[in-house]
Structures are given as C-alpha cells and as structure tokens.
N, C-alpha and C positions, 0 to 999 in steps of 0.2 A: 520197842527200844526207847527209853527215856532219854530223853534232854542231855542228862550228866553223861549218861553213857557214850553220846554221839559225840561229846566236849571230849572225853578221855580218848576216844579215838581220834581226832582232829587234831588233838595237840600229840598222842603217837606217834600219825602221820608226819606232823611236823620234827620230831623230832630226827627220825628215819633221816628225811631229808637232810634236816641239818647235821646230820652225820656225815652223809652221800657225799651233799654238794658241797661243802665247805674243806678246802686245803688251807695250811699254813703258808702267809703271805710274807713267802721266804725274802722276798728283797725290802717288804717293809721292816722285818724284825730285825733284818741285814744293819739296817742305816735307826734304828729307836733308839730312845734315851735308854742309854744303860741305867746310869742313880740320878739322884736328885746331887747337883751343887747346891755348896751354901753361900746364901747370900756374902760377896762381900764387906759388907757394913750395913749396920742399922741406922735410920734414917728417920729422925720425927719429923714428920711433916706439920709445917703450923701455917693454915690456912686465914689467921684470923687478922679482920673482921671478916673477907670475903679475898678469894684467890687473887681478882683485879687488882688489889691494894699491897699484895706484897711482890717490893720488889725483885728482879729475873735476878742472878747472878751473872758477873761474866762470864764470860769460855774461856775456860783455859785452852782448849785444844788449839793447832795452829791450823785454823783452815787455810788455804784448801788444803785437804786430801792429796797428794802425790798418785800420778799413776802406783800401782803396784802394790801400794801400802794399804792401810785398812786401817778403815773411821774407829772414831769412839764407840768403845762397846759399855760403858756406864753413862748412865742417863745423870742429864745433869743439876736438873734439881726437882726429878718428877718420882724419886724413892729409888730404890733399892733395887735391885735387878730380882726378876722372875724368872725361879728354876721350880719346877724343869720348866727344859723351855727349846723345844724341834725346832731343828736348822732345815730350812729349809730352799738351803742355795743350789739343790740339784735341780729339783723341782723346775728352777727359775732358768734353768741352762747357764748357771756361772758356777758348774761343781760343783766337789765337794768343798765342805766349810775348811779355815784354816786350824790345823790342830793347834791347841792352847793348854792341855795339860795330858798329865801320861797316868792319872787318876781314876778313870775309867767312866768319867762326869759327861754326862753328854751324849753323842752319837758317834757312831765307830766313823773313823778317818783310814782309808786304807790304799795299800799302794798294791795294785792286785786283788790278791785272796789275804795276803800280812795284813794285820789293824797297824798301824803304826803311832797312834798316839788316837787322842781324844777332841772334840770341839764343842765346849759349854757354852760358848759364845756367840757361834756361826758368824763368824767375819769369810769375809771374801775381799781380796785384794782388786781398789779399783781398777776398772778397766774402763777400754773404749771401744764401741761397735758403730759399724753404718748400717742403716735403713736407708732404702729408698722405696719409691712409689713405681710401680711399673708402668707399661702402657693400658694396662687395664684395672688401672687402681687397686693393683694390691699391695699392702705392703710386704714387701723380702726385706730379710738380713743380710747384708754382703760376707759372704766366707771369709774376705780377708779385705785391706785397704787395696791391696794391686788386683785382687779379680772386680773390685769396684772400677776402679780408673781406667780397668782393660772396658768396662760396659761401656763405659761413659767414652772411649775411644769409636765406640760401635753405635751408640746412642746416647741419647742425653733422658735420663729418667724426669718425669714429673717432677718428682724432689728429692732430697737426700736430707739426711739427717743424722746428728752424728749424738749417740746416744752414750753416754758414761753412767754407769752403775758400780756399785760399791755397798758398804752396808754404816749408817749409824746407826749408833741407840741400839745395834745388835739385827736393827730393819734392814730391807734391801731399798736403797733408794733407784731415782733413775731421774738422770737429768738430759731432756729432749731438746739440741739446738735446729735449728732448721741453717742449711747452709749451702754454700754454693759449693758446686764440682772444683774450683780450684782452691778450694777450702781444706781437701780430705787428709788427714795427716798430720792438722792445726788445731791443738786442744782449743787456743783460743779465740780462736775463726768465728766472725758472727756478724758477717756482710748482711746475711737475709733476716734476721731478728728485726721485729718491728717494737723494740725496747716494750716492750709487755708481757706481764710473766701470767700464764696460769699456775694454781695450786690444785693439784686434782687429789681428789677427797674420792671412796670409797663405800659401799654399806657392805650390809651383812651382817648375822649374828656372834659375835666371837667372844668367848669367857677368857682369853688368854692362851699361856703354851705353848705358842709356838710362832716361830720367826714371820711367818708368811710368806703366798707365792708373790711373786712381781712377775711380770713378762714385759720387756718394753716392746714389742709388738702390740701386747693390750691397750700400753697407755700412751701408743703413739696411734692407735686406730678410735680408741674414745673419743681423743682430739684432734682427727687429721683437719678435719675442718677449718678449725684454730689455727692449725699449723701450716696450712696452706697459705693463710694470712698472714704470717710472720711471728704467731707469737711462740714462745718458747714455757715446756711445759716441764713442770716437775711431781715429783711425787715421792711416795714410800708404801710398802706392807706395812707401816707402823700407821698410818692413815687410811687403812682399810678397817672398820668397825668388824669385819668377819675375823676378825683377829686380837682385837682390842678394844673396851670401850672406854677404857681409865683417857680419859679426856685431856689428863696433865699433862700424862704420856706421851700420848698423840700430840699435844702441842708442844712437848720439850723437842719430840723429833720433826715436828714439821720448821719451828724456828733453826734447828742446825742442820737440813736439809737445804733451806734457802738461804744460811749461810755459807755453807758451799757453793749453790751458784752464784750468788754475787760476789762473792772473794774471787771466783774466775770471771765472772763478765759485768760485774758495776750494777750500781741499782735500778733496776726496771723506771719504768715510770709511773707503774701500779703494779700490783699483786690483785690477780682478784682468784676467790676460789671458786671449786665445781666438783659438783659430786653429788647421788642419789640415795636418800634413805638416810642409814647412820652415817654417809658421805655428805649427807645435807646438815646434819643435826649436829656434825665438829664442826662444820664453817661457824652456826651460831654462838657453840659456845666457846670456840677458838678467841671470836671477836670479841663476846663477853669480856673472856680474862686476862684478855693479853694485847698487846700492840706488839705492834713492829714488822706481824706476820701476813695477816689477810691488809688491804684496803676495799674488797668489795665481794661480797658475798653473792651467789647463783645458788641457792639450795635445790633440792630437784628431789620431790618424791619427800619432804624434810618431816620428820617430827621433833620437836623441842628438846627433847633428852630422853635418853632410855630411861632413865626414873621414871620418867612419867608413864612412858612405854610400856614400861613393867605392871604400873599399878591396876592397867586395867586388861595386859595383856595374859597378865595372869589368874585373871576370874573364868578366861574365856574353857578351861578343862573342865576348872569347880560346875560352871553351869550344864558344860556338856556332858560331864558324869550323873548330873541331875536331869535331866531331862532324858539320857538313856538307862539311867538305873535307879533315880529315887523317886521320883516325881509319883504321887499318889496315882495321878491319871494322867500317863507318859504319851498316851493316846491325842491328850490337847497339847501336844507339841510336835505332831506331824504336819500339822502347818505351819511351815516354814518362817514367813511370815511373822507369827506368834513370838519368834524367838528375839527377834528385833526389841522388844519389848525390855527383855531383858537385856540382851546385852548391846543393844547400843545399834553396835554396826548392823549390814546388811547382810540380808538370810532370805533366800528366793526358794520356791518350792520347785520341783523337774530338775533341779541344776545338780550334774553329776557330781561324783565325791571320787578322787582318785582311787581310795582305799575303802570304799563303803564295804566290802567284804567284812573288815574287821565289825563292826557293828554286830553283826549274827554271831560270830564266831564267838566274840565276848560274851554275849548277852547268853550264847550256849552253856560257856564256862562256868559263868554266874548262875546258872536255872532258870534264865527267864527265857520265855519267849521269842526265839531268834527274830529280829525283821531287819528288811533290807531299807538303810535314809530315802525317802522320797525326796530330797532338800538339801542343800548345801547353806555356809554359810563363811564370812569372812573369820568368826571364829576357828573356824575347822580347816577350809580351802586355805586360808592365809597365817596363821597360829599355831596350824595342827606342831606338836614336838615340843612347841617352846617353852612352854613349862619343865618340861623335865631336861634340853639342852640348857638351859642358863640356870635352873632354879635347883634342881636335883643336884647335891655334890657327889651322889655315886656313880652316877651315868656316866657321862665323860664321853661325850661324843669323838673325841680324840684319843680313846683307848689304845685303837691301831698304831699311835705313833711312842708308844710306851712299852718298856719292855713291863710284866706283870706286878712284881715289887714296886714299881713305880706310879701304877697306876693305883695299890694298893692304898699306897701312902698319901696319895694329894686327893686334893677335895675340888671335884670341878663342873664350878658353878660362876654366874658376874658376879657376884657377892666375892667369891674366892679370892677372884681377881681382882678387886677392888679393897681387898683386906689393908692394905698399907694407907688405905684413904679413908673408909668406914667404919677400921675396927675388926676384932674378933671376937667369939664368945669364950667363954669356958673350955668349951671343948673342940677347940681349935677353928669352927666354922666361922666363916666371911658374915659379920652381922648383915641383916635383911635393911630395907626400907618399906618392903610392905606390907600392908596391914587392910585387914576387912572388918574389923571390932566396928559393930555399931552400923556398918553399910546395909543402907535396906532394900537389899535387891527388887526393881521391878518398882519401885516407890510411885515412880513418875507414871507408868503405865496405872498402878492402882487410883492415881488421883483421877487419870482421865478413862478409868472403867474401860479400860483394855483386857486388862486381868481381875478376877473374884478378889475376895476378901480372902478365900479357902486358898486359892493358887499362892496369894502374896506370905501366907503365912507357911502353909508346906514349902514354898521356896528357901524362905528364910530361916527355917528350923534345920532343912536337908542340907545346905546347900556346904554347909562347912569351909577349911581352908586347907591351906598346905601342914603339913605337919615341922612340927621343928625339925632341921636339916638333919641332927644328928637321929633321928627316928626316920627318916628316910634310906627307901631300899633302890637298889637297882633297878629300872623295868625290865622285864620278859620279854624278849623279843627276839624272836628267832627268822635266821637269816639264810632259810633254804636255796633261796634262787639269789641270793645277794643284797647288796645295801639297797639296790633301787628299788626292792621289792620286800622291805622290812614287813615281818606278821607281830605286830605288837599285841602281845597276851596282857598286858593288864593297859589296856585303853582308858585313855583320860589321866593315867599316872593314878587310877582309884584305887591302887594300893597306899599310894601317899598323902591320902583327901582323909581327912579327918572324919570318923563314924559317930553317928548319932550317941549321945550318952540320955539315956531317959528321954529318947525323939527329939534333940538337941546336937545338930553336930558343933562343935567348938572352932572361935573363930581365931585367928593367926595374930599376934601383936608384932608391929614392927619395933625395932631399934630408934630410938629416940636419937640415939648418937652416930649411927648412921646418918637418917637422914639431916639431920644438922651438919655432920661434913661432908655429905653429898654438897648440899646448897654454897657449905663454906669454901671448898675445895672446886666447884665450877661445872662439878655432873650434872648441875639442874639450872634450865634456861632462867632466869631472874627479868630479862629483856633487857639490860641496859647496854644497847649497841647503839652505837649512830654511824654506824656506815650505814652506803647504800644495798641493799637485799634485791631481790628481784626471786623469790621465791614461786619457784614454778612447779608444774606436774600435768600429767595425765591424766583424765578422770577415769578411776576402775573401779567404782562401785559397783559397774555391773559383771566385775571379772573377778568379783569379788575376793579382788586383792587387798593384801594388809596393808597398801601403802594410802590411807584411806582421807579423801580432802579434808575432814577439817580438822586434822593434824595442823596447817598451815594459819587456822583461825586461833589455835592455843598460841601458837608463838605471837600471835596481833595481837590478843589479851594481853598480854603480859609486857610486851611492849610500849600499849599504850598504858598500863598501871606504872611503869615504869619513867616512862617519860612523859606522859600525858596527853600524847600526840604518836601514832607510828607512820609519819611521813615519808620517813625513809623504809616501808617496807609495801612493795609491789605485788601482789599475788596475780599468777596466771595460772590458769585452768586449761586445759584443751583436749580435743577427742584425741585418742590415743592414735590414730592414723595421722595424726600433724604433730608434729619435733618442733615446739621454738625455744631448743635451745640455742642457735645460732645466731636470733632475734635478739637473745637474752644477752646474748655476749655485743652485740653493737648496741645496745640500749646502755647496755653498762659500761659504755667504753665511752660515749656520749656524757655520761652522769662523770665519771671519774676524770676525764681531759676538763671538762667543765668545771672539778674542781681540782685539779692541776695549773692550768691557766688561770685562775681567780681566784687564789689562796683566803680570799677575807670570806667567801660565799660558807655559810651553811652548808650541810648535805640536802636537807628540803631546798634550799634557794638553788642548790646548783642542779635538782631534780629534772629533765627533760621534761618541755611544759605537757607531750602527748603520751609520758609513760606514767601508766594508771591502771589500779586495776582491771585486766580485761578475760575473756573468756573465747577461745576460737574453736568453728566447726572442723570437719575431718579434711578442711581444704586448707585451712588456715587463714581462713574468712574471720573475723573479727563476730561475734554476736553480740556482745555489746561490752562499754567500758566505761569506767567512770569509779566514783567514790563510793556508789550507793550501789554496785551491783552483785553482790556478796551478798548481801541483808538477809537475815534471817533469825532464824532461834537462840544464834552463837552471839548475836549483838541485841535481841530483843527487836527487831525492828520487822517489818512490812518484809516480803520476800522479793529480792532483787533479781532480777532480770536472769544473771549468772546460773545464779541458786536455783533458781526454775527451771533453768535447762539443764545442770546437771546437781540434780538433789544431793543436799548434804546426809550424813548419818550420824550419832553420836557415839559413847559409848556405854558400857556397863554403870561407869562412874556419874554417869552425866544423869542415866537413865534412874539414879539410886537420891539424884536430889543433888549432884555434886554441880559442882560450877564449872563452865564450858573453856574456861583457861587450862582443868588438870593438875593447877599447882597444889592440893591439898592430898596430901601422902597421910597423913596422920588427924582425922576429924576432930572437932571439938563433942566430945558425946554430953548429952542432955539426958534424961529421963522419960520414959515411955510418957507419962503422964504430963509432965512438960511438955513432950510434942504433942499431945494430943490436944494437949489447952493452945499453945501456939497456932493452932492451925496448918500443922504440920499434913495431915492428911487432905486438907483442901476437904472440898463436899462429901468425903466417906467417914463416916461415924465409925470411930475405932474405939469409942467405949466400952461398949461389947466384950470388946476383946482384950481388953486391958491388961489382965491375965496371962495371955497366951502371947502377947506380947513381952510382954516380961519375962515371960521362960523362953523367949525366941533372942532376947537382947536383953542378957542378965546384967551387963555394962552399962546399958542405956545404948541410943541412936544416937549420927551423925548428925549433928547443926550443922550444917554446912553454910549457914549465914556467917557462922563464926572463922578466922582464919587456920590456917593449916599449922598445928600444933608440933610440927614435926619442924620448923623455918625458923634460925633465929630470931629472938627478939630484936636484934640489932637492925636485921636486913629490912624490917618492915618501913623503916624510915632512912632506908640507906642512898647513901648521896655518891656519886659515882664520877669518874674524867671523861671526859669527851675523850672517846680514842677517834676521832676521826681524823686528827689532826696534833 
C-alpha cells in the first residue's frame, strides 16, 4: 500500500470523526455577531512627526461613571470603533451587554428564549462587588453587601476589597480598592489605600473582535500581594494584547480608566505599571507616547513591540516548512541543534513536540517519507499557529464567535486590526510591515562554517515567504476530538509559503507605508522613555519558550541610541522557581518616592544606589549583579557573568546579519557582487557562486550596516520631552 494511499485513508478517518464528534455550539451561535455595524464616523489619524508629539484631546465624558450608567463606548482619539466586534460581558459574570439598537448589529440580547433588542457596543452598567480573602487565602466574591457584614459579624477575613467594574472604550474595566470592614457600602471608602496605584497590563496574541474576558477575581489574585500592602489596582480587557495590539487604543483606554479612579479617589502618588509579554511591551510603548499615564514601568517576560515580534516570528513556519519539506537533505536537520543556526532561538534534540504526530501525517499527505521530530524547538514549542493566527486574514481564530456571513466578510489578521493605523491595500487587506526581500538566511552560521556553501544556498532558494493576503486560503484543520486536539492538514501554513518558480521561491515585500506609521503612530519601540524600567523575567530557554531573554537586550539597544545612556533601565533574570516580582515592586517604589520627595533629581540620580543589573538562583540567591553582567554578543563584549549562567539566544534576523536591536523591518539591499567585494561573507569565497546567487537574490542582499528603510527620515534625528516629569 503506497504513501498516498495511507494519506487518503488518515485524512478519511479524520474526516468520519469530524462528522461523529463535532455538534453545533448551540449557546455560542445563541450570543454571535449577527452583521457587521458601521463604523460611526471616519477618523484620519495623523501621527506626524511621531505620536509623542501630538497633542491628547480633552474628554468630553463627565467622569466618574455613576453606579448603573455606562462608560464611553467611542474611543476618544484612537480611530474609529471596530465592528464586528463580541461582547463579551457574560463571560466576565456581569451579563448580558446593554441592548443599543433594534438592527440586528451585534449579539442577540434576550429576555428568556424573546431577543429583545441588539448590543454592538457591549456596555454593562457600572457596578460594585466585595472580595475578600478567607482564612486560607483564597479569594471569594461576596453574594451580596449583607451576607458580607453577616461574615465579618462571625469573622473578620484577611481582607476585603471592594471591586467596581463597568466598560469604557467598549472594554470591561475593574477598579480594585482594598478596604476596611466598616467601609462596605462606601463607594468612596479608602482607609486601607496606601495612595499607590498599579496599572496591570496583560499579554497574549490578539488580532482584534472582540470586547474581552475580565474576571476581577483574576486581577485581584495576580496582585493580592500588592494588595495586601495597600496598593490599589486597576485594569481593562482593552490592556490585554490577547485581545488588541493597536497600542493607541490600548493607551486611549488605559488614560480614561485611570481617569475614572482618580475622579473617585485623587491622585496616587505614583502610577506604575505591571504585566507579562504583550502586557510588558504596552508599558514600553505606553511611556514612549504619552504622559500622564504610567510613572514607572515593571515589564515581565517584555518584548519591544509586536513589529518587531512579527518580523522574525514569522520566518519561524517558512523555515520549518523547509526543513520538513524542501531542504535537498532534510536528513541534516535532525539535529536539532542545526536549527539554531538558522533561526536564531533555541532547538534541543530528545525534547518532546506536543503535536509531533502531525509531521508524519503531513509528510504522508505530501508523498514524502513519514518521520516522527527527534527535536523540538522555540520556533515550533513557542510559535507553532502564529503565523497563520495574526498573519492569515481567512483563518480567524475567532470564527466560533461569528455567525457565517460574518465571518465571510472580515479579514482577520494584526495587520486587519491595525488598518486604521497602517493602511489598506486594494483589495481591502490590512497592509503588512513585513518583508524578507534580500534576507540571507543562515548568513552568520555560513561565515562561521556551521552550514556548507550547498545548505546556505538551497536554504535560500527554498526557503520563500508568505503569499500576498489576498492569495491566501484557510488552513485544513480538522477538529475530531476538539480544539485542544486540533489535526492541522496543511502544516507550516505550506499551502500559504510561496513555491519555487525555476528552483526560486519569491520573497514577500513589506508596505513602506505601514511601517512608517507603525513607527509614527507608536507600534514600534523607538526607546525614548525616561522613567524608571525594572524589566524583569524568567529564564526559559531551556523550556523553550517564546518568551525568550534577549527580547529585553533589543529594548537596551534602542534605548541607549536613544538617549545615549539606558540608566534608567534594570534588567533581571531569574530561575523560573524564584518570583522577584515582589522585589520588583519595593525596588520601584524606593526609585519613584525617591523622586517624589526630590522633585529636581533625574531618574538616574534618583536610581537606588544597589538596583542594578542582576541575575538570581532558584532560591533567589543573587549570582551576581552589576553593569557588566549581561555582556555578551548583543553588546559586543567579553561574556558576563549573567550571560554565562543563563545563555542568551538570537534570532532568525540576527542570525541573517541583522543587528541585535531588531529595529530594521525594511533593509537597505546592495548587490550580490557588492557584498561580495565588501566582505560581506567574511572568510568564505562566494565568487564561485556568483551566479547562483543572483538567481537566489534577484533584488540584491540586505546591508544591514545601513539603516532600516522602512523608519522615517525625520525620526533618525528625532528630539523628544522628558515625560518623567
């Protein structure tokens, strides 16, 4: 029995199943966007020279928020409202949304089994709840204000907490007091507030669509710590990146979130934010573009901006489609190891793959050879989907919350989401920012004879890009046993990677005008911040997660081009059995009263003289700390201390000849022969090949000496305000 023939049965079987096992998800179709609303007003946004520089608008709204009433549902100077766009206030346990029109716009609103009207908006009228803390630190909701004060007649809990939610910007916010027992009842009660606010920030992947979960239980146990101490926290779904990455956005709702708390309780004595991942990477660009909001930055897990994310998050399919389906001798890429090479991050050989099944399956489909990965790698364990959730506009990982006409109609992708900042094309798609014209994959491995002369050039011939959006299909993926057990029939997105024309696949050009108003609009880290940072994480190279250390070294680059100095940015490292966030937050509370109390001091002069770069064991032992213990590849220097205990990794872009900041979205291309004369190859003689490089890079190769062609002219010499003060 042949190959094809076992593929034809495997994907029968599957089919069968997904017959079987799959029912109609009667309560989600129940509550889905019926149509799309239209925008109510078009909106140019004009970023220029740089978002920092134009000024906020007033608010018209009259905060506070009244119990019972409901926030602003148009954002207030971040564009245009995004439909469709799932409510998702049941989710959150504050019901369903308030009906807003009788159009049929939105998700069904119903009294019973009657629809009674429609909600394109998803507002919910503020309200008030307690938390408290039990005798075994859990946190409970109280049923009502009297089965509370009947507890507290019987007991006194650890602590209580009087939580108000409500929704602006269309978000659910949640604003967390910590208070005393004879407080409950008193919107404006705030005996226990130790006048310090958090900002809690969010990650996750999110293209848009839809309102977001909130729990205040969640974001009362993130930070019970904090709140043991007295600080009082706030938040939004509009500050979870699993939900939104438009950056504006995120900061038009974070400014009229914490307008709301300070129109009810007066101004903190600092703001500082917290939050991991894309919850690390809004604090950054938050502070970039805006005042008024953060005073002190806690990034956790941070990368610089999903631009940057994208650029090299997105090679990581192209190469893994290469290396299981093009690669001349696919065979020199079972060692795991090998792969590093190329793309940057870390790739261990024995290390399980949760979905290795698919590999044979595909490789059956295709005709080749089925095998099972002996190897994992950060591209695959931490990556794997990404491509086709943010970059694919047919996929739509949010299908389920749409009725079918709707899901028809919209395009969903971060580009899509970002259309009112980036631009669109022709035919309706979210222009791109990324681009591999010119990139010479595996360059850096070829100088240092890692890789042949034959591997670097079949790399770079096969290796292709994404296809323009609008020649993008859906993937194949069938869902026999459920979402947690997806069988993905065209693995890698290799129906969407670009096929060899004359042993040549074609490489992707980004939008020029994209990334110009990414940079202008505040999507892309630039570093001019002067508050104080305290940028921290876990080391998971070897858990080979995507949240990967020197994400934290691109944001110092750019910092210091920025300002000449990144005094005010701290990095910590630690084994994943030790937490300093807790650390983080009295370190930064030292730095911020320090310049509370000394209004003339700098952010450096008010810096605490023993917070410095450090790196701690799984006890939270200290192994060493200083200026020089990072040192490594990313600075050019001698390897520090840090670095040696928990090894850095780069990545795809880095590994291609790019510069270890990441800010070059768009290269400067040169001439095969130009590089060659430059010394571009370092010790390997590419005359030879002269040739075969030029049908590999009919554009020419990336300089990467040169600046990123993608950044305005203006920003290169751009002068910027102190927002610390």
């Amino acid at each position: 029995m042949t190959y094809r023939v076992i593929s034809i049965l495997i994907v029968a079987t599957i089919s069968i199943a997904l017959w079987l096992w799959l029912s109609p998800q009667d309560e989600n179709k129940r509550y889905a966007v019926q149509q799309v609303a239209k925008s109510e007003y078009n909106l140019t946004l004009n970023f220029y020279p740089h978002i920092s520089k134009v000024q906020r608008p007033q608010d018209p709204f009259p905060f506070p928020i009244k119990i019972g009433q409901v926030g602003p549902t148009q954002n207030l100077y971040s564009g245009p409202n995004q439909y469709p766009f799932y409510c998702m206030t049941r989710e959150s346990g504050l019901g369903q949304p308030v009906v807003d029109n009788q159009d049929g716009d939105g998700v069904a609103v119903y009294a019973g089994e009657q629809i009674i009207g429609y909600s394109k908006d998803c507002s919910t009228p503020t309200r008030i709840d307690y938390y408290y803390q039990n005798d075994a630190g859990q946190v409970v909701k109280a049923s009502s204000t009297e089965s509370l004060r009947r507890l507290i007649r019987n007991m006194t809990p650890e602590l209580i907490f009087r939580v108000e939610q409500g929704t602006i910007n269309r978000f659910i916010y949640t604003l967390v007091m910590p208070i005393a027992a004879n407080e409950i009842g008193d919107r404006l009660a705030q005996s226990q507030w130790n006048k310090r606010l958090i900002y809690q920030f969010n990650g996750g992947s999110g293209i848009g669509y839809r309102q977001g979960r909130q729990s205040a239980k969640r974001v009362i146990t993130r930070q019970l710590e904090q709140l043991q101490h007295g600080y009082a926290v706030i938040s939004s779904s509009g500050n979870k990146t699993s939900y939104t990455y438009n950056m504006l956005l995120a900061e038009d709702t974070a400014r009229r979130v914490k307008k709301q708390f300070t129109s009810l309780y007066g101004e903190p004595l600092y703001t500082v934010g917290v939050g991991g991942s894309g919850g690390g990477l809004a604090q950054y660009l938050i502070a970039q573009n805006s005042t008024g909001i953060l005073d002190g930055l806690i990034p956790l897990y941070s990368y610089p901006d999903m631009v940057t994310q994208t650029t090299y998050a997105l090679d990581c399919d192209l190469l893994n489609n290469y290396f299981t389906f093009r690669a001349d001798d696919k065979k020199a890429w079972h060692d795991w190891t090998r792969r590093r090479h190329l793309e940057g991050m870390n790739a261990v050989n024995d290390f399980p793959q949760r979905a290795g099944f698919l590999q044979p399956l595909n490789q059956l489909m295709a005709g080749f050879v089925p095998s099972f990965p002996d190897g994992n790698s950060e591209c695959i364990n931490g990556y794997f989907g990404l491509s086709t959730f943010i970059n694919n506009p047919r996929q739509g990982f949010l299908r389920a919350f749409f009725t079918e006409p709707v899901v028809e109609q919209t395009h969903w992708s971060y580009w899509q989401d970002m259309q009112h900042v980036f631009g669109t094309d022709q035919h309706g798609m979210g222009l791109s920012t990324w681009d591999n014209v010119g990139v010479q994959y595996g360059l850096e491995a070829l100088k240092q004879q890692q890789i042949t002369i034959d591997e670097f050039l079949d790399i770079n011939k096969k290796v292709g890009s994404w296809k323009p959006q609008q020649q993008m299909q859906q993937e194949e993926i069938a869902l026999p046993f459920g979402n947690k057990l997806p069988l993905w029939l065209t693995l890698w997105g290799n129906h969407n990677i670009t096929e060899p024309v004359d042993g040549v696949a074609p490489r992707h050009e980004g939008s020029i005008q994209a990334m110009r108003q990414a940079y202008r609009s505040g999507q892309v880290f630039i570093g001019t911040v002067d508050l104080p940072i305290i940028d921290a994480r876990h080391y998971l190279e070897n858990e080979l997660d995507m949240h990967h250390m020197s994400a934290s070294f691109y944001s110092r680059l750019r910092l210091q081009q920025a300002n000449g100095h990144s005094n005010n940015h701290v990095i910590w490292v630690a084994h994943k059995d030790y937490n300093p966030t807790q650390l983080a937050f009295e370190a930064m509370d030292q730095w911020l009263m320090n310049l509370n109390n000394n209004p003339t001091l700098t952010v450096s002069e008010a810096k605490p003289q023993m917070l410095t770069d450090t790196c701690f064991n799984n006890l939270g032992e200290v192994i060493a700390a200083g200026a020089k213990v990072y040192d490594g590849a990313w600075n050019k220097q001698p390897q520090g201390l840090c670095s040696a205990s928990y090894p850095m990794f780069s990545t795809s872009r880095i590994q291609a000849g790019g510069n270890w900041s990441g800010d070059i979205f768009k290269c400067q291309l040169t001439s095969v022969q130009d590089a060659i004369e430059m010394g571009m190859y370092g010790e390997i003689d590419m005359s030879p090949y002269l040739e075969e490089l030029k049908n590999a890079f009919p554009d020419g190769v990336c300089d990467y000496t040169q600046p990123d062609q993608g950044k305005p002219v203006d920003l290169f010499s751009y002068t910027w305000t102190d927002h610390s003060r």
